[in-house]
Each structure stands twice: as C-alpha cells, then as structure tokens.
PDBQT receptor file of N, H, CA, C and O in Angstrom, charges set to zero:
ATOM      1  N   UNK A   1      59.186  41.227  26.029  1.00  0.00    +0.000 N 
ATOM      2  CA  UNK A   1      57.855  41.712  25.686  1.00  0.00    +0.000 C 
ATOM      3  C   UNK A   1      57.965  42.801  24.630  1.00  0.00    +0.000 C 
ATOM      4  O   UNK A   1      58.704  43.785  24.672  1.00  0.00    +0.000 OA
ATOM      5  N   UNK A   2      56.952  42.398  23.508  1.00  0.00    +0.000 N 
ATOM      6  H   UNK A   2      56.352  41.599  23.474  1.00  0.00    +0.000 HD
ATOM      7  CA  UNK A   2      57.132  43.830  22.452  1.00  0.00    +0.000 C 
ATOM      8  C   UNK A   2      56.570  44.975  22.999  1.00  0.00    +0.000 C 
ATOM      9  O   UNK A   2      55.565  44.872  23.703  1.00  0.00    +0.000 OA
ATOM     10  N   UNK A   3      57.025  45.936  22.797  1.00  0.00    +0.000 N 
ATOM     11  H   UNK A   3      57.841  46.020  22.225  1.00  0.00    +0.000 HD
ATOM     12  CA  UNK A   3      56.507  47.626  23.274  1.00  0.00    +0.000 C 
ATOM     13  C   UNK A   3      55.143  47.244  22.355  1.00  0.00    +0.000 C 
ATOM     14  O   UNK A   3      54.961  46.623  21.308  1.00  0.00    +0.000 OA
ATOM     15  N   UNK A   4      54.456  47.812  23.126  1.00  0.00    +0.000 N 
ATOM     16  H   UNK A   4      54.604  48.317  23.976  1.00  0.00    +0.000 HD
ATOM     17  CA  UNK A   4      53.265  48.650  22.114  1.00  0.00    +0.000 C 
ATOM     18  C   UNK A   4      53.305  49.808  20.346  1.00  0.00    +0.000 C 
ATOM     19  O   UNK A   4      52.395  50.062  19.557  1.00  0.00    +0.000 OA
ATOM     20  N   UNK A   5      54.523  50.150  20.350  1.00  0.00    +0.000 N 
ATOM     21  H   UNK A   5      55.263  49.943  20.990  1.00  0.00    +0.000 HD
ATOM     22  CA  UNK A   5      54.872  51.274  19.470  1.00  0.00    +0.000 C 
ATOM     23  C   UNK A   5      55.458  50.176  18.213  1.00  0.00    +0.000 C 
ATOM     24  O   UNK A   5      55.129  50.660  17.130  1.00  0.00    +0.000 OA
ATOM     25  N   UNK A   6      56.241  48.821  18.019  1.00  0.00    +0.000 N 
ATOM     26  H   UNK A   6      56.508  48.428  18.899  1.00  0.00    +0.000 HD
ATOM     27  CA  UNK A   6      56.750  48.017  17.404  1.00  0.00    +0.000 C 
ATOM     28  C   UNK A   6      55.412  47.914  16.797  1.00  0.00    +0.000 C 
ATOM     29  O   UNK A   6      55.279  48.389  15.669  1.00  0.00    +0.000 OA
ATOM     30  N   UNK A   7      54.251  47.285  17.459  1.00  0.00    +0.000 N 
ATOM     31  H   UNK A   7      54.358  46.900  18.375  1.00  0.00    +0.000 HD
ATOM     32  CA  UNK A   7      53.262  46.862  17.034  1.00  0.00    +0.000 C 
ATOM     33  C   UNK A   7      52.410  47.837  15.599  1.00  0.00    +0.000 C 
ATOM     34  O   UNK A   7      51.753  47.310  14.701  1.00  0.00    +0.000 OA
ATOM     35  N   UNK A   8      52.632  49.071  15.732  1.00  0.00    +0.000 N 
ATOM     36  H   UNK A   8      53.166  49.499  16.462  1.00  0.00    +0.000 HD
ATOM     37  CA  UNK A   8      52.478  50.119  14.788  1.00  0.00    +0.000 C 
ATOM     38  C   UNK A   8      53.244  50.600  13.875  1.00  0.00    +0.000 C 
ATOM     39  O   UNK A   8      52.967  51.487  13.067  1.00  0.00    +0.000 OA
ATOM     40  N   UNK A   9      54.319  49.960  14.006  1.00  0.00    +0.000 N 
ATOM     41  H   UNK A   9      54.544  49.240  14.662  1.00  0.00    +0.000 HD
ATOM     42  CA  UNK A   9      55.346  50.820  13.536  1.00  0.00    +0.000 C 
ATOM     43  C   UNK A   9      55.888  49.651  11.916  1.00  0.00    +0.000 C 
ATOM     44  O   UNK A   9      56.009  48.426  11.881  1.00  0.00    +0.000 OA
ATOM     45  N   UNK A  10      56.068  50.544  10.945  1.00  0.00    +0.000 N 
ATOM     46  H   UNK A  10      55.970  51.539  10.973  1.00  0.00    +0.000 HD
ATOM     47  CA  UNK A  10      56.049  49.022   9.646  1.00  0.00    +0.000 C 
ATOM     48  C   UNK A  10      57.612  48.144   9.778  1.00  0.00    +0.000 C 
ATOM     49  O   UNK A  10      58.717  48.636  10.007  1.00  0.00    +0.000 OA
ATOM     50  N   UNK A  11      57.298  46.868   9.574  1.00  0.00    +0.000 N 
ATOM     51  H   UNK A  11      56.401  46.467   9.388  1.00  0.00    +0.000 HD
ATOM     52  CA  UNK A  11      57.704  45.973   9.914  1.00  0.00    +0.000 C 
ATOM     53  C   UNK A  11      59.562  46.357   8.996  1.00  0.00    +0.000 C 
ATOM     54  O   UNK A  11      60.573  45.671   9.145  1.00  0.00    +0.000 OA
ATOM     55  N   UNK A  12      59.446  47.434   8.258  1.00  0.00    +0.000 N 
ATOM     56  H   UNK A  12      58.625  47.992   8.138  1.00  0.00    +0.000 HD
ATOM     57  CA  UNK A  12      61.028  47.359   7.595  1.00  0.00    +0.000 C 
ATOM     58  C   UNK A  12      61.636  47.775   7.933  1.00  0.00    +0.000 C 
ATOM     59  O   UNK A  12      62.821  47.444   7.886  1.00  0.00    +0.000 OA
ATOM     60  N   UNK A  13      60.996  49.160   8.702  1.00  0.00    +0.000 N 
ATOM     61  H   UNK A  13      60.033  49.429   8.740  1.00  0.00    +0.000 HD
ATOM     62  CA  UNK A  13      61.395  50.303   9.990  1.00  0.00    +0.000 C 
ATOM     63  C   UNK A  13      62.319  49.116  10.975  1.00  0.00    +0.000 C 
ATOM     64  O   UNK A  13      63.531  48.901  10.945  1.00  0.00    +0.000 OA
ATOM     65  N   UNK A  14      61.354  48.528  11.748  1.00  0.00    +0.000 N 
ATOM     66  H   UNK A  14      60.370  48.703  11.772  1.00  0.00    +0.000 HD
ATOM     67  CA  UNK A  14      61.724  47.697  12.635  1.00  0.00    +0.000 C 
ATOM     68  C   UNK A  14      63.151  47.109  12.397  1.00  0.00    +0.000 C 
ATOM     69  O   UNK A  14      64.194  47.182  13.048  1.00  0.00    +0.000 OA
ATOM     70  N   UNK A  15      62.768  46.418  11.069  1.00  0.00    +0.000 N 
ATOM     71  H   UNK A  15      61.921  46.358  10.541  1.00  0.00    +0.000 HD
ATOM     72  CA  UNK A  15      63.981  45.046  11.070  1.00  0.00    +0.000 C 
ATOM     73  C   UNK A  15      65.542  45.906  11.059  1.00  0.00    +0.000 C 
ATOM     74  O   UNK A  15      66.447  45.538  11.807  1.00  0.00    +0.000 OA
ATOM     75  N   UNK A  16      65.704  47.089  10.105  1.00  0.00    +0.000 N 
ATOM     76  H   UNK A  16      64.968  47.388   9.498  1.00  0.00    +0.000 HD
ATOM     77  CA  UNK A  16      66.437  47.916   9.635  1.00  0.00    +0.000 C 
ATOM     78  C   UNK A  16      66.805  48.749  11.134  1.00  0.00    +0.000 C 
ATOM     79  O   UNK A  16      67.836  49.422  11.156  1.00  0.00    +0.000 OA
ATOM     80  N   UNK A  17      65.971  48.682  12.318  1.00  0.00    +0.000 N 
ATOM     81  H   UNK A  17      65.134  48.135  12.301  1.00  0.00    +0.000 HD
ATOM     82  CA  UNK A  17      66.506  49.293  13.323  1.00  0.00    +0.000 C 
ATOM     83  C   UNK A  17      67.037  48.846  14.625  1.00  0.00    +0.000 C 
ATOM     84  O   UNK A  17      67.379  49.454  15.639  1.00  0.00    +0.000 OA
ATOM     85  N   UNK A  18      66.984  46.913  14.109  1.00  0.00    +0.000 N 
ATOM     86  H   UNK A  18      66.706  46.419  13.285  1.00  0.00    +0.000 HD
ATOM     87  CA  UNK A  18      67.289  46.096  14.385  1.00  0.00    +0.000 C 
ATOM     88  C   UNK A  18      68.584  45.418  14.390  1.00  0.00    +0.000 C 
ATOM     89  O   UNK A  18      69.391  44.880  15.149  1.00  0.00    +0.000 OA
ATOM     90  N   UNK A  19      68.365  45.734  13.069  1.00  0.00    +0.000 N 
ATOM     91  H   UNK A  19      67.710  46.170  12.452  1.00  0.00    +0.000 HD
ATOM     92  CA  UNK A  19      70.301  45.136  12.184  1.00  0.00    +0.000 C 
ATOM     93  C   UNK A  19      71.096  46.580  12.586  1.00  0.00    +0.000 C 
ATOM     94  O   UNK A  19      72.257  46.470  12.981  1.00  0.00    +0.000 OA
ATOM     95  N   UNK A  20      70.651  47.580  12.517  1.00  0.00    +0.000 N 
ATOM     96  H   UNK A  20      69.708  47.670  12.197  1.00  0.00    +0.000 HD
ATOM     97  CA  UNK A  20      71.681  48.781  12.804  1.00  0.00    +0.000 C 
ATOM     98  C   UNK A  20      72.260  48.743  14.202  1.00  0.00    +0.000 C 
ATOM     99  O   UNK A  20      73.465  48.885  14.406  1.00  0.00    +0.000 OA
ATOM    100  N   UNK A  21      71.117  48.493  15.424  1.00  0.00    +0.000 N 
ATOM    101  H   UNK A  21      70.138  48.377  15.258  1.00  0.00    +0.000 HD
ATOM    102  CA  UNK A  21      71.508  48.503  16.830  1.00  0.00    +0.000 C 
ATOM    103  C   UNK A  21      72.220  46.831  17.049  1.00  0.00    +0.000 C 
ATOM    104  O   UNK A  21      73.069  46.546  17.894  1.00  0.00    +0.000 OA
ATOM    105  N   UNK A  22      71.730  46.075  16.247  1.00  0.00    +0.000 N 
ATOM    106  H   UNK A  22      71.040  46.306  15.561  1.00  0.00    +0.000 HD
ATOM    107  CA  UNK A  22      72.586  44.671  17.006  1.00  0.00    +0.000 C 
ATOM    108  C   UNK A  22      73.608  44.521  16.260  1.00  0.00    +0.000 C 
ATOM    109  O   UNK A  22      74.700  44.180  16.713  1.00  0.00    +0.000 OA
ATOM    110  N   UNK A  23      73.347  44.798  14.813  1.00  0.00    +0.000 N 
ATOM    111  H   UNK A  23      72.459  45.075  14.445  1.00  0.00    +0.000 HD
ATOM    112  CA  UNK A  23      74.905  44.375  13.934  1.00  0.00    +0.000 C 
ATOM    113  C   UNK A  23      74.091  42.987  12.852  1.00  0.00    +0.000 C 
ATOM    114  O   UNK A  23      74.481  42.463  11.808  1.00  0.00    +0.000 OA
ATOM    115  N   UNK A  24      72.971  42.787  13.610  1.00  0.00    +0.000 N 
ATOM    116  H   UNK A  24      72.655  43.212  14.458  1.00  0.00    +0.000 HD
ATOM    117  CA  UNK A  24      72.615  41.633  12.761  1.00  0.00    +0.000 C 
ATOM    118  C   UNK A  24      71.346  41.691  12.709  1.00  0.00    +0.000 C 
ATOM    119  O   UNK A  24      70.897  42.290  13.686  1.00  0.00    +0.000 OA
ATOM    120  N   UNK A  25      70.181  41.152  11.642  1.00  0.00    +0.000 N 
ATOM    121  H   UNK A  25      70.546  40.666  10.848  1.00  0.00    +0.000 HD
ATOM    122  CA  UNK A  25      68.658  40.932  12.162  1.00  0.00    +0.000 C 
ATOM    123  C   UNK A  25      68.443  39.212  11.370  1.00  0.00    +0.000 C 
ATOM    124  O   UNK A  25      69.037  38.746  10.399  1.00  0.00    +0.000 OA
ATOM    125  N   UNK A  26      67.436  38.631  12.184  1.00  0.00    +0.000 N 
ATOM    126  H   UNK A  26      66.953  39.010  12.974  1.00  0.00    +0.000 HD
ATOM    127  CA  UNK A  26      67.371  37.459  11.304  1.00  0.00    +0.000 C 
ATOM    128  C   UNK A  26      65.760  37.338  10.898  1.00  0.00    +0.000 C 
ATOM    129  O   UNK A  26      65.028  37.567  11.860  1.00  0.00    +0.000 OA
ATOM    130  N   UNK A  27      65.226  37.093   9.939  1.00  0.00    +0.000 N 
ATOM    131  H   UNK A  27      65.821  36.906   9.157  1.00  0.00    +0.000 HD
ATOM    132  CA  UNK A  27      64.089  37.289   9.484  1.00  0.00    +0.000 C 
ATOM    133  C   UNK A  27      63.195  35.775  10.011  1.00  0.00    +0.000 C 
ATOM    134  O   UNK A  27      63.501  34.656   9.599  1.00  0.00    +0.000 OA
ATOM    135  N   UNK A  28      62.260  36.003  10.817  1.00  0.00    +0.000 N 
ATOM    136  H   UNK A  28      62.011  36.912  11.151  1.00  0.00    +0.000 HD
ATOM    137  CA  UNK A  28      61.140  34.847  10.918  1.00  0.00    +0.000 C 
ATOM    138  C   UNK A  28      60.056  34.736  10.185  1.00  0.00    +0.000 C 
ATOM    139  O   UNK A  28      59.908  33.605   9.722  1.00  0.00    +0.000 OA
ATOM    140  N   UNK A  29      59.177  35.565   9.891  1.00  0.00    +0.000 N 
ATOM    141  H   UNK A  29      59.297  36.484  10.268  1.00  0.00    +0.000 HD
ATOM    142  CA  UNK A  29      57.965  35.254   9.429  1.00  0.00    +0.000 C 
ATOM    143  C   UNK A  29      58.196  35.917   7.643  1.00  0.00    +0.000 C 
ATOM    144  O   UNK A  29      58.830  36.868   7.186  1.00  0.00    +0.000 OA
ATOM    145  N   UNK A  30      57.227  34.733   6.965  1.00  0.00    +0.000 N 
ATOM    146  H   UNK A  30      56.712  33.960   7.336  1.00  0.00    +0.000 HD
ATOM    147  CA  UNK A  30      57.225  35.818   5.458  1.00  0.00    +0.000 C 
ATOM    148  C   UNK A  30      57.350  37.845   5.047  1.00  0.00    +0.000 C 
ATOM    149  O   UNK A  30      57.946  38.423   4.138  1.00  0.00    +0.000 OA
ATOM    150  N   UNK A  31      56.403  38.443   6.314  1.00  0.00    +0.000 N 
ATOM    151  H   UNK A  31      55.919  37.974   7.052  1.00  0.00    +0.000 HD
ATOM    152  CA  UNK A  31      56.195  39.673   6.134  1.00  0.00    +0.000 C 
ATOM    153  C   UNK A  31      57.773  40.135   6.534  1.00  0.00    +0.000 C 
ATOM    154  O   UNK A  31      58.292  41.067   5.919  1.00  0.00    +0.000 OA
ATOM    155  N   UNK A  32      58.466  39.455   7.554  1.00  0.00    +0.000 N 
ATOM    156  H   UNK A  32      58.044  38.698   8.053  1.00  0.00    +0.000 HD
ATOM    157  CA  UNK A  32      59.868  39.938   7.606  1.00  0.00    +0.000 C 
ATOM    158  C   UNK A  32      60.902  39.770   6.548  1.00  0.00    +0.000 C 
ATOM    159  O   UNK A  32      61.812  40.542   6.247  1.00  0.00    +0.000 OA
ATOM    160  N   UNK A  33      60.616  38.708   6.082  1.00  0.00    +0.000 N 
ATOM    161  H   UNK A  33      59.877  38.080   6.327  1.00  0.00    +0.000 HD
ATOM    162  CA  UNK A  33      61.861  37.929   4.839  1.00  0.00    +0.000 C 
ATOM    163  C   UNK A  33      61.464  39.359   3.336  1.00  0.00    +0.000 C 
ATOM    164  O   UNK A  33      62.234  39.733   2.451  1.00  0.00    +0.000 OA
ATOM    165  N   UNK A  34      60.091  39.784   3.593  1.00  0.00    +0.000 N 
ATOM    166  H   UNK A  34      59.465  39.480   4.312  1.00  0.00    +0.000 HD
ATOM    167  CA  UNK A  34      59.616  40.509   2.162  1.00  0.00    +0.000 C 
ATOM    168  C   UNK A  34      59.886  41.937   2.486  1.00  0.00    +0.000 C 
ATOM    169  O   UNK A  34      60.022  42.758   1.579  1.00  0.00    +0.000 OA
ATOM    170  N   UNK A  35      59.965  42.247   3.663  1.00  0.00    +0.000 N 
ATOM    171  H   UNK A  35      59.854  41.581   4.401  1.00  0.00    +0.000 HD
ATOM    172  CA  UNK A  35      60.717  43.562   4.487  1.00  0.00    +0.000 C 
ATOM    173  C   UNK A  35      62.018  43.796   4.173  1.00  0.00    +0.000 C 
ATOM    174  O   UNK A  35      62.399  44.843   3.651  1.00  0.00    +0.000 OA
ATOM    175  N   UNK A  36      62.907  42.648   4.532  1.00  0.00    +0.000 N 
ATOM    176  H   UNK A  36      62.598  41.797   4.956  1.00  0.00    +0.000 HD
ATOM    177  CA  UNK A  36      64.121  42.925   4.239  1.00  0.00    +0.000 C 
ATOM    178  C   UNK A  36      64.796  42.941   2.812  1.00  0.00    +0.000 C 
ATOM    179  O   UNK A  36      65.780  43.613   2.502  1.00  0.00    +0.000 OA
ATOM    180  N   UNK A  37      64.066  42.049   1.976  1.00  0.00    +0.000 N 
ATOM    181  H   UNK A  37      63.267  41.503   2.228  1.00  0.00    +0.000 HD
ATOM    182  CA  UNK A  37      64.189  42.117   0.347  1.00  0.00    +0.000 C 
ATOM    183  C   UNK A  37      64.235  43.281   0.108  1.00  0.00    +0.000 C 
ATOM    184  O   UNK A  37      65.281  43.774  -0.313  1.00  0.00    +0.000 OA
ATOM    185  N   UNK A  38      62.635  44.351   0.400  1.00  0.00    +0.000 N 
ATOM    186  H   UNK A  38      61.785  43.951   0.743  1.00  0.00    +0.000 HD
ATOM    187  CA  UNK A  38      63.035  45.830  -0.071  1.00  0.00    +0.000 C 
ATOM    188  C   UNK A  38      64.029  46.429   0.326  1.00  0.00    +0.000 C 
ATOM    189  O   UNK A  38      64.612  47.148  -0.486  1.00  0.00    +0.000 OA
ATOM    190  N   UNK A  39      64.608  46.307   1.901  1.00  0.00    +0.000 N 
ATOM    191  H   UNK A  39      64.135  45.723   2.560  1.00  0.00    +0.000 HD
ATOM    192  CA  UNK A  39      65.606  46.903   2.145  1.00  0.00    +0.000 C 
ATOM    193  C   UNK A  39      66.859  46.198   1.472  1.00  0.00    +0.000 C 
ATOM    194  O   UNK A  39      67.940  46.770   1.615  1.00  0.00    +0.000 OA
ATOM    195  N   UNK A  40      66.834  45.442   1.014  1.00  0.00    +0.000 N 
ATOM    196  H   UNK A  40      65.956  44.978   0.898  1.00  0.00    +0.000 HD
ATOM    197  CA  UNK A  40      68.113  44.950   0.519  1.00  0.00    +0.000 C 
ATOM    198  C   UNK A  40      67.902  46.121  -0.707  1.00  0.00    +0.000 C 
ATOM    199  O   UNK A  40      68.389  47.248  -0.796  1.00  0.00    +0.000 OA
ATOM    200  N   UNK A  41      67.096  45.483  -1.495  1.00  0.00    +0.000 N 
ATOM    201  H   UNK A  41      66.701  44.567  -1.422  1.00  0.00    +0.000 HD
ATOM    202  CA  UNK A  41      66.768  46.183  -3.042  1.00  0.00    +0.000 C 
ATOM    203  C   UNK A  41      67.284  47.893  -3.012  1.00  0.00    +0.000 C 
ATOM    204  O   UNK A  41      67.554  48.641  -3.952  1.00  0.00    +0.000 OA
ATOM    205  N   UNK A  42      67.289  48.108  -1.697  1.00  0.00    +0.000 N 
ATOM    206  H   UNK A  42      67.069  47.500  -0.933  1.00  0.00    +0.000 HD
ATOM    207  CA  UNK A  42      67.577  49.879  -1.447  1.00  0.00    +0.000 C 
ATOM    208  C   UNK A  42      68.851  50.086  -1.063  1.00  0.00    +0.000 C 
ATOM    209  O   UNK A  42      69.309  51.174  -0.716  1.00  0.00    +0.000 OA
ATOM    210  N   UNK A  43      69.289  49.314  -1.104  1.00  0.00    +0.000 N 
ATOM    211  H   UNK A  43      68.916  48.430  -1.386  1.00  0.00    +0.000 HD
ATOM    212  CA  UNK A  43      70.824  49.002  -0.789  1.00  0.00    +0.000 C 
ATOM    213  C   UNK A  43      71.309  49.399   0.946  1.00  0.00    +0.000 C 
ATOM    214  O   UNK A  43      72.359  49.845   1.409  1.00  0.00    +0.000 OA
ATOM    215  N   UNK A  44      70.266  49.077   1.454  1.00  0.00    +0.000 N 
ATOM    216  H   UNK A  44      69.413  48.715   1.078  1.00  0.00    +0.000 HD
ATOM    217  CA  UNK A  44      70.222  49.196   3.080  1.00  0.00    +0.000 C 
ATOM    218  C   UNK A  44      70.825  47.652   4.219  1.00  0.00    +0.000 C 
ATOM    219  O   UNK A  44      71.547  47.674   5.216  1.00  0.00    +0.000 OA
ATOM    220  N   UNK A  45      70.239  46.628   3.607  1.00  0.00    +0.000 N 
ATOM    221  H   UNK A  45      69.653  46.610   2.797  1.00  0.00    +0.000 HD
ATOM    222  CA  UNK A  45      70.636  45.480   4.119  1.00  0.00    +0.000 C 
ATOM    223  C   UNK A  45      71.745  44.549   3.550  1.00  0.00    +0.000 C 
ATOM    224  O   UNK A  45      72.087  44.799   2.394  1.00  0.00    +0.000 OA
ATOM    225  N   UNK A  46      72.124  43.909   3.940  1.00  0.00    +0.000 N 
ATOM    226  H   UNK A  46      71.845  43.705   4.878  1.00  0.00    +0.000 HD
ATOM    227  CA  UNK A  46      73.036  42.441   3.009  1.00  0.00    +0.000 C 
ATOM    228  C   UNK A  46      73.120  41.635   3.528  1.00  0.00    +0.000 C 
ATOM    229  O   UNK A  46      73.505  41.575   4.696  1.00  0.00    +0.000 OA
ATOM    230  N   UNK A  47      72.605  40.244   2.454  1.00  0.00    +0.000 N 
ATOM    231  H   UNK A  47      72.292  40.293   1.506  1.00  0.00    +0.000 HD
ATOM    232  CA  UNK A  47      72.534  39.199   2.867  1.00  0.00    +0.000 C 
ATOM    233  C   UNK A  47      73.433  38.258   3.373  1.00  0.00    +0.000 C 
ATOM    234  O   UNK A  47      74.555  38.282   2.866  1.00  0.00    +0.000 OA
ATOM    235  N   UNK A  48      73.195  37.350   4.338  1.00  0.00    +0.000 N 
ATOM    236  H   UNK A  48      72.284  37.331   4.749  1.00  0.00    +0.000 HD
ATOM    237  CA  UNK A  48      74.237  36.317   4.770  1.00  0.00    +0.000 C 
ATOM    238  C   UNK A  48      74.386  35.159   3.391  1.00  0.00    +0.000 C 
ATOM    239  O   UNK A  48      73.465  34.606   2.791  1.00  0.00    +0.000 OA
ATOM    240  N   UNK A  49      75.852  35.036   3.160  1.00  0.00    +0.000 N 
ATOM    241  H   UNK A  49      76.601  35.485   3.648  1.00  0.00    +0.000 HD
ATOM    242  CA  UNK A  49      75.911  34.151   1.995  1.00  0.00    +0.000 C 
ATOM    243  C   UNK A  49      75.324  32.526   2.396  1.00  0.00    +0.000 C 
ATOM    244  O   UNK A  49      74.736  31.636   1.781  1.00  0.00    +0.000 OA
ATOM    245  N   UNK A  50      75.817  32.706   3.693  1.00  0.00    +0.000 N 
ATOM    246  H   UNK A  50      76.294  33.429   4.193  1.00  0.00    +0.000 HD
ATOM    247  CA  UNK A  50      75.052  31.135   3.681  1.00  0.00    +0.000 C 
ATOM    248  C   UNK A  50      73.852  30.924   4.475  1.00  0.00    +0.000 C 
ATOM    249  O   UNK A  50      73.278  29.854   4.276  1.00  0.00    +0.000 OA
ATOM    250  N   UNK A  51      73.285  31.826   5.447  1.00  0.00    +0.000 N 
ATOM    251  H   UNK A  51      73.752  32.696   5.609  1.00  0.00    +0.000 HD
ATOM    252  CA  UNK A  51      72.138  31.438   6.203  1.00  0.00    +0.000 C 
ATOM    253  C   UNK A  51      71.206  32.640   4.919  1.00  0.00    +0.000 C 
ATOM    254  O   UNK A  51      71.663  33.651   4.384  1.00  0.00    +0.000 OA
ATOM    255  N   UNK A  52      70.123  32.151   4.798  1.00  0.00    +0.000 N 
ATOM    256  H   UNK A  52      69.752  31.331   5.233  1.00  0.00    +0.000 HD
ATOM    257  CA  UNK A  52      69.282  33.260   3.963  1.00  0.00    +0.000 C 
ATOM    258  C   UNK A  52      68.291  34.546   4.875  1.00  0.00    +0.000 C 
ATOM    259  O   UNK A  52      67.718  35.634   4.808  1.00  0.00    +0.000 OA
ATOM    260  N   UNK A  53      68.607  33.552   5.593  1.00  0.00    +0.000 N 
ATOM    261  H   UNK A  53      69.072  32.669   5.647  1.00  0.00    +0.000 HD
ATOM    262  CA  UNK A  53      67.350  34.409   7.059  1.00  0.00    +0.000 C 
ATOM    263  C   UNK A  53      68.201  35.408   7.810  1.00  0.00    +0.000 C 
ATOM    264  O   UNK A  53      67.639  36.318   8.421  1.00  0.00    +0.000 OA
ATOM    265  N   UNK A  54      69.627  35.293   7.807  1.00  0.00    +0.000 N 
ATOM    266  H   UNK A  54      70.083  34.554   7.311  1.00  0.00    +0.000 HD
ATOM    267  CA  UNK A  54      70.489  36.765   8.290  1.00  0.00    +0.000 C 
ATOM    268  C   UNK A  54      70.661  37.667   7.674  1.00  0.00    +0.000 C 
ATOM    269  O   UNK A  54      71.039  37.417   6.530  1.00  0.00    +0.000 OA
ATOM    270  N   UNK A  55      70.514  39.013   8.005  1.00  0.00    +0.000 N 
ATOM    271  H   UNK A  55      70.206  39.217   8.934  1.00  0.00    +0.000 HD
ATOM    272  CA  UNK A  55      70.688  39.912   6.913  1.00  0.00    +0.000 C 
ATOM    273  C   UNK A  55      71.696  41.077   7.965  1.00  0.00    +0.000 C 
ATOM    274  O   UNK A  55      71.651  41.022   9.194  1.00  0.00    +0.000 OA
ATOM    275  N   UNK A  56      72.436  41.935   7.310  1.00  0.00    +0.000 N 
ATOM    276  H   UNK A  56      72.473  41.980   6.311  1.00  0.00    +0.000 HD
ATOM    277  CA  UNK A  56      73.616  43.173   7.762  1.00  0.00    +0.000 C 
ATOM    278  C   UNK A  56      73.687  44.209   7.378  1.00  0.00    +0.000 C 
ATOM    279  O   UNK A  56      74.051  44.484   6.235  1.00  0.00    +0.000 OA
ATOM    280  N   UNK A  57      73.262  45.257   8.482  1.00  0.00    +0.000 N 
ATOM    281  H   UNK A  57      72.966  45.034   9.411  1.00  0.00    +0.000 HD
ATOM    282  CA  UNK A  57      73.307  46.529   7.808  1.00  0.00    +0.000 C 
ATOM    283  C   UNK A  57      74.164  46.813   6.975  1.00  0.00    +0.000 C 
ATOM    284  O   UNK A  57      75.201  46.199   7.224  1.00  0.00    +0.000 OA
ATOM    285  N   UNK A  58      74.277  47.732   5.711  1.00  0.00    +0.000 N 
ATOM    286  H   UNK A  58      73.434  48.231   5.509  1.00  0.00    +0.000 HD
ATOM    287  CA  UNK A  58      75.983  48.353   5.046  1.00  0.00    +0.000 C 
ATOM    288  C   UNK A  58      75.697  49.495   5.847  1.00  0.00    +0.000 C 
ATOM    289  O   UNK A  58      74.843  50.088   6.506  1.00  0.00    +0.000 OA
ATOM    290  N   UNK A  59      77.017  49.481   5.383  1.00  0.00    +0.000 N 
ATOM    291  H   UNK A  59      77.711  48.999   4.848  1.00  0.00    +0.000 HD
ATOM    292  CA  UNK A  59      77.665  50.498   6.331  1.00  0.00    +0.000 C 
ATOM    293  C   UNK A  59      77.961  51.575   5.306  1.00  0.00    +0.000 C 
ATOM    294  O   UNK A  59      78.456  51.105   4.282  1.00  0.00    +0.000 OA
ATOM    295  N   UNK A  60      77.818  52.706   5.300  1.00  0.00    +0.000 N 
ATOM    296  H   UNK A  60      77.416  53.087   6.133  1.00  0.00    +0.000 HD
ATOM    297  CA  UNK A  60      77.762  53.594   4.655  1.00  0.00    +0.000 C 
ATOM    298  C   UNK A  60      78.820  54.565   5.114  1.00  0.00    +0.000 C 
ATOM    299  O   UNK A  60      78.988  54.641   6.331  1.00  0.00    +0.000 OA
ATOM    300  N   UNK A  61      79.942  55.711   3.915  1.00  0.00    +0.000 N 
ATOM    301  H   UNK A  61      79.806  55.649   2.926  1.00  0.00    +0.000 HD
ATOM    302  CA  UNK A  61      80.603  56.313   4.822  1.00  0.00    +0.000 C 
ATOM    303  C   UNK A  61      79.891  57.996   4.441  1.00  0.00    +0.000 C 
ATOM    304  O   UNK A  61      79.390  58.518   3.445  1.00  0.00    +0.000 OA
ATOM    305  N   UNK A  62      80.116  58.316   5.499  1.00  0.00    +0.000 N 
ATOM    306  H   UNK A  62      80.522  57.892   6.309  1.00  0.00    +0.000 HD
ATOM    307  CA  UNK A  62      79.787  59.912   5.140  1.00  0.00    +0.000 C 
ATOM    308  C   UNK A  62      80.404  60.756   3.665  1.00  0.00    +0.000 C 
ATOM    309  O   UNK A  62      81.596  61.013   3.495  1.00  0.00    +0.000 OA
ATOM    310  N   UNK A  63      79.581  61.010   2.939  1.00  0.00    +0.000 N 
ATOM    311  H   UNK A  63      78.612  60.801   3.076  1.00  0.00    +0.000 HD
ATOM    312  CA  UNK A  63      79.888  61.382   1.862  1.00  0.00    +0.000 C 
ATOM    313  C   UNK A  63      80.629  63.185   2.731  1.00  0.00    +0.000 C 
ATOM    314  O   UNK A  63      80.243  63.793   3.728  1.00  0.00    +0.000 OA
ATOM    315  N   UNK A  64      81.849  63.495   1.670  1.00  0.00    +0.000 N 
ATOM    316  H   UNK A  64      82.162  63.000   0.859  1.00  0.00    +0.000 HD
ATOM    317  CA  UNK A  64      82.600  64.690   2.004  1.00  0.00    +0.000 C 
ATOM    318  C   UNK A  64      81.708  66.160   1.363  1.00  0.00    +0.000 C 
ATOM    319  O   UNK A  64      82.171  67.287   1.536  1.00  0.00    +0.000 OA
TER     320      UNK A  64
C-alpha cells in the first residue's frame, strides 16, 4: 500500500529514493520514465544498457 506522503511528494524525489534504498528503480508510467531522464541529466541516475526502464543510482565519493 502507498503511504499517503508518496502521494505528495514529486515523483523524482520518489524514484531517486528508491534506486538509493534498493540499489535499483524501474520506471512504469511516462511521468516516471520523464523523472528519471532529469535525474539522469543531473548526473544522479544511470541507465541500464539493455533494459531502458532500469535505472542506478551513481555512486558518488565524498569529495576530500
């Protein structure tokens, strides 16, 4: 069941807090696939080379 708070909350937030806690997110509906584009474009997500609908957090290292 979705929480009530998902329902408010913008859909890039979500996906991006999705792929961070599972390791993976897979995009269903158009508003998700156009969610994760920006986050790709921000250099937040990366795409699966062969499924288009998986996307992977980067992993970022702590700058010194």
């Amino acid at each position: 069941m979705m929480s009530l708070l998902n329902v408010f909350r913008p859909v890039g937030a979500r996906m991006l807090e999705i792929a961070e806690r599972d390791g993976v997110v897979v995009d269903r509906t158009p508003a998700e696939r156009q969610a994760c584009l920006r986050l790709n474009a921000k250099g937040l997500l990366r795409r699966d080379r062969r499924d288009a609908a998986t996307w992977y957090p980067v992993i970022r290292r702590a700058s010194r």
